[in-house]
C-alpha positions as CSV (number, residue, x, y, z in Angstrom):
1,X,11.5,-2.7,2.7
2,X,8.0,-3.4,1.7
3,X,5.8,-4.3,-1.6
4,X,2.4,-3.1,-2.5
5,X,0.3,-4.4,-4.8
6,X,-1.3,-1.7,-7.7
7,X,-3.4,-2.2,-10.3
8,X,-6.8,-3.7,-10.6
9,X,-8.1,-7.4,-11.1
10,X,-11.7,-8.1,-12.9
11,X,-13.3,-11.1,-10.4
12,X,-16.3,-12.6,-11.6
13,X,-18.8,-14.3,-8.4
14,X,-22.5,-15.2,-8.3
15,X,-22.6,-14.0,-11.9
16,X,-22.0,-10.2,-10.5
17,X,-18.8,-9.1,-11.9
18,X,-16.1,-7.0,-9.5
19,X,-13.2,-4.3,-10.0
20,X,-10.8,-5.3,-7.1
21,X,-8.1,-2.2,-6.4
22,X,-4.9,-3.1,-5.8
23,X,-4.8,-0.8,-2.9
24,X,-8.0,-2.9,-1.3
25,X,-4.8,-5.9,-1.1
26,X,-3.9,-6.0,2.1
27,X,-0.6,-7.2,3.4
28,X,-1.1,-10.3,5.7
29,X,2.4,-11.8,6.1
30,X,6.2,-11.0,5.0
31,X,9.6,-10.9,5.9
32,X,13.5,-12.1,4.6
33,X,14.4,-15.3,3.3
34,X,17.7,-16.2,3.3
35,X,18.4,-18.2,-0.2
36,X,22.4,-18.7,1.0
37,X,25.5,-17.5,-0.2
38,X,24.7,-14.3,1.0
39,X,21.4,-13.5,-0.9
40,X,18.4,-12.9,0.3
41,X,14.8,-12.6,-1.2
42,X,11.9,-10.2,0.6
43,X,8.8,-12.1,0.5
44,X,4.5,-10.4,0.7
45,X,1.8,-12.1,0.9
46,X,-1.1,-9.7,0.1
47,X,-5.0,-10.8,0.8
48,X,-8.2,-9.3,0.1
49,X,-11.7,-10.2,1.4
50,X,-14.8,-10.0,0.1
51,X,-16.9,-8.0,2.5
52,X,-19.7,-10.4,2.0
53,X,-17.4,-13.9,2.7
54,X,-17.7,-15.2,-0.9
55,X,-14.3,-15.7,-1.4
56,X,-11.1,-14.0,-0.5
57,X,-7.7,-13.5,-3.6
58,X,-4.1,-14.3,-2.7
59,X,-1.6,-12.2,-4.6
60,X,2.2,-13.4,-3.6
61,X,5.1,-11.3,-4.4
62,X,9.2,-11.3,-3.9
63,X,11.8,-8.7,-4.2
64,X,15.6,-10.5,-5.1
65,X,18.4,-7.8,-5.7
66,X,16.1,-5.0,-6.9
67,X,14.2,-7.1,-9.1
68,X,10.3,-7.3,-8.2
69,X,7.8,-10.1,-9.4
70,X,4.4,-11.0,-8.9
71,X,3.0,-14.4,-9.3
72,X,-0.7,-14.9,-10.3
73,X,-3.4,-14.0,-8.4
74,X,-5.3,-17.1,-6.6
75,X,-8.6,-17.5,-5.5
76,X,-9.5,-19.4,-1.9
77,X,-12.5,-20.4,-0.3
78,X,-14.9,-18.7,-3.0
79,X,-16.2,-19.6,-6.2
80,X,-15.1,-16.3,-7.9
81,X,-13.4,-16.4,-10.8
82,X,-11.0,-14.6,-11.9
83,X,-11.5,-13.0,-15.5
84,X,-9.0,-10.7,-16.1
85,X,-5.5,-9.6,-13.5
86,X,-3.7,-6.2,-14.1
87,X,-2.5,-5.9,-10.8
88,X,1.5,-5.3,-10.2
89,X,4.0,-5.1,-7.2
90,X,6.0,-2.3,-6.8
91,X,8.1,-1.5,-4.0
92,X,6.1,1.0,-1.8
């Protein structure tokens, strides 16, 4: 079991403005939570870097009985912005 993360995100940085892939995500932590009475939720953390250290973007995704969902993509340790997120998990 495993997500990846498709798409594209627009990310706006030192006034230069950047197509991220989802494909360029990649997947940095995940495994099984178990959320009791017998159900348990797959959890991704996907990360990409900026090759030049400006900032890096935090995209977290779960999979719960077949159902996938993305939460919003974050920014750390940069001051990109992020100007417009089409990116999507799908299980890959």
């Amino acid at each position: 079991m495993t997500l990846k993360i498709q798409g594209s995100i627009l990310v706006e940085c030192a006034g230069e403005r950047l197509s991220i892939q989802g494909a360029q995500f990649g997947l940095e932590e995940d495994g099984t939570r178990n959320l009791g009475d017998g159900d348990f939720q797959y959890e991704a953390l996907h990360i990409y870097f900026d090759p030049e250290d400006r900032f890096k973007i935090l995209v977290e995704s779960t999979l719960l009985q077949g159902s996938v969902t993305i939460y919003p993509a974050k920014v750390e340790e940069g001051s990109a912005v992020i100007v417009e997120d089409n990116l999507d998990a799908v299980e890959g």
